[in-house]
Legacy VTK file of the C-alpha trace (Angstrom):
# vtk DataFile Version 3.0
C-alpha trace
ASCII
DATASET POLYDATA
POINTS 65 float
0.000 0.000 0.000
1.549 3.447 -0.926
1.394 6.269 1.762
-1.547 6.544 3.533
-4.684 8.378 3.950
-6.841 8.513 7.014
-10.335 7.582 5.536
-12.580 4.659 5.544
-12.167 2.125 2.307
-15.573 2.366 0.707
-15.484 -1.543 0.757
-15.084 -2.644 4.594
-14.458 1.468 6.191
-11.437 -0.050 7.507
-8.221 2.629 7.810
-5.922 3.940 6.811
-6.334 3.683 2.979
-3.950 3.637 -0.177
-3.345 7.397 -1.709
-3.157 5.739 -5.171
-6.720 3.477 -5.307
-8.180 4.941 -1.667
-8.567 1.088 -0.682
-7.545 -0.221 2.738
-4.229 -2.244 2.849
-6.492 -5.528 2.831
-8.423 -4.650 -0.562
-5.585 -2.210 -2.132
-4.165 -4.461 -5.109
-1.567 -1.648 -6.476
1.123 -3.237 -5.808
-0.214 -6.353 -8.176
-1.019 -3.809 -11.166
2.570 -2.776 -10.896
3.959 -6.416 -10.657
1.359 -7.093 -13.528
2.292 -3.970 -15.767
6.287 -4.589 -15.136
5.714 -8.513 -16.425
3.995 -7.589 -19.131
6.460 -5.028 -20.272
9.087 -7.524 -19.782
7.381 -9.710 -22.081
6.792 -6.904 -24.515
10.336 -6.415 -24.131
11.118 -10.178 -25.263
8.750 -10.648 -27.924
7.885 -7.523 -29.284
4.129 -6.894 -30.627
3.317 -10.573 -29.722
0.486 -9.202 -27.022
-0.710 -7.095 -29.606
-1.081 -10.111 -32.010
-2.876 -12.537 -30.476
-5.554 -9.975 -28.811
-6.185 -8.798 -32.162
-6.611 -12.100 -33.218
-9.069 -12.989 -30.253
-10.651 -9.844 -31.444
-11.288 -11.202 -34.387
-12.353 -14.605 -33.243
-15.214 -13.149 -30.976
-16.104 -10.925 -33.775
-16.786 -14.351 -35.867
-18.718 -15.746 -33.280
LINES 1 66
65 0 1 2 3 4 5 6 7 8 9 10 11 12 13 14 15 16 17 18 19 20 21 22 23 24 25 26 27 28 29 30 31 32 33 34 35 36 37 38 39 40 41 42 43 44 45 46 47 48 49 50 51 52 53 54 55 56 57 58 59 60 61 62 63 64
């Protein structure tokens, strides 16, 4: 959880909340968007445009359907 704000969460009114998403430190999930975002720029990194390829592709397959 990232700094701190002395407010109730808006899901359980526990305190203190996250200054990024305003969630308690039990329902904040920042710091799992970051770990998401940095793995998927790592795989960006690796295969470049590969992410971009297959979800247009699954675009197009639920477009068939």
């Amino acid at each position: 959880m990232k700094g701190q704000l002395w407010q109730e969460c808006p899901v359980c009114d526990g305190q203190p909340v996250c200054v990024d998403c305003e969630l308690c430190a039990r329902h904040c999930d920042c710091a799992q968007r970051a770990d998401d975002a940095d793995q998927v720029r790592q795989f960006e990194q690796r295969n470049p445009g590969l992410l971009e390829r297959v979800q247009r592709h699954s675009e197009q397959g639920a477009a068939e359907h």
